[in-house]
C-alpha positions in Angstrom: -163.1 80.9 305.5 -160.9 83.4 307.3 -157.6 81.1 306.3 -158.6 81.1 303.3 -158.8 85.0 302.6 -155.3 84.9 304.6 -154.0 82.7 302.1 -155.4 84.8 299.1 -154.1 87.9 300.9 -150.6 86.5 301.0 -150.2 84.8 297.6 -151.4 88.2 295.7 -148.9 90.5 298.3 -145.8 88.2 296.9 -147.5 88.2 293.1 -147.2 91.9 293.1 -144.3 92.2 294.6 -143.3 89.9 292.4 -143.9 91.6 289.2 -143.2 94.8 290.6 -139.7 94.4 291.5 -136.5 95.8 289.9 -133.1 94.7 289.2 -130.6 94.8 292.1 -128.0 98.1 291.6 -125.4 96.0 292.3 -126.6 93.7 288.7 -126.3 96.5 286.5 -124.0 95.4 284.0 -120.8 95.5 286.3 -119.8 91.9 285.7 -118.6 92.7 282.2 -115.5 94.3 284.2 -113.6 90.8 284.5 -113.2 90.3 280.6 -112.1 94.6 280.1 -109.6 93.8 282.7 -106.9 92.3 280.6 -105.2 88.5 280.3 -103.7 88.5 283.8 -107.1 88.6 285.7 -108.1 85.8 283.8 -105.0 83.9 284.2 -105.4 84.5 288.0 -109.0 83.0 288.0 -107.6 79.9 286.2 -105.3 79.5 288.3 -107.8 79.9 291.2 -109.8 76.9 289.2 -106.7 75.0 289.2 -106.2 75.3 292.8 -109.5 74.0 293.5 -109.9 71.5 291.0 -106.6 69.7 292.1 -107.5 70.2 295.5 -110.9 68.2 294.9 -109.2 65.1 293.9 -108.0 64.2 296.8 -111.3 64.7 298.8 -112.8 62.4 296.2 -109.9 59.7 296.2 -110.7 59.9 300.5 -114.5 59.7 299.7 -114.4 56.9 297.6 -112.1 54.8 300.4 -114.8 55.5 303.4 -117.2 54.4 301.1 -115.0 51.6 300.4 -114.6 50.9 304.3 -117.8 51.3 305.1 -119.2 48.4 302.3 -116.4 46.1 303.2 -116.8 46.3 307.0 -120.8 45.8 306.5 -119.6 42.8 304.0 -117.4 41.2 306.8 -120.3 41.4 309.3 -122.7 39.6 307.1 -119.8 37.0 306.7 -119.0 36.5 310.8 -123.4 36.2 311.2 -123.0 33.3 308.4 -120.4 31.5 310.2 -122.4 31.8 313.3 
C-alpha cells in the first residue's frame, strides 16, 4: 500500500511539473537568426552537408564489405562442415 502512494506521489510530482513548465530562454525565437544572416551562412552550412554527406559514402561502401565478409566467411564454414 505504501508503494503504491509512492508511486501516485511520483507520477503527479512529474504531471505538474509537467504542465507547469516553461519554454527554455535559450528557445525563444533565436533560431530565426540563420535565415536573416544572408546567402553565405547558408552556403557555408551546405557545404558543411556536403562534407558530411560525401564523407558517409565511404563508411557505407566499408559497411556493406564487412557485412559482405562476414556472410561469405559464415558461407565457407557451412561448406568445409558439408565436406566433412
Amino acid at each position: 500500500m505504501n508503494a503504491k502512494l509512492t508511486l501516485t506521489a511520483v507520477c503527479s510530482t512529474v504531471i505538474l511539473s509537467l504542465v507547469t513548465s516553461t519554454s527554455a530562454l535559450a528557445s525563444s525565437g533565436a533560431t530565426n537568426k540563420v535565415f536573416i544572416s544572408g546567402p553565405l551562412i547558408l552556403l557555408f552550412l551546405g557545404f558543411c552537408a556536403l562534407v558530411v554527406v560525401f564523407q558517409c559514402i565511404p563508411a557505407i561502401i566499408m559497411f556493406y564489405g564487412m557485412i559482405k565478409g562476414i556472410f561469405t566467411a559464415a558461407d565457407k564454414k557451412t561448406l568445409d562442415i558439408s565436406r566433412n
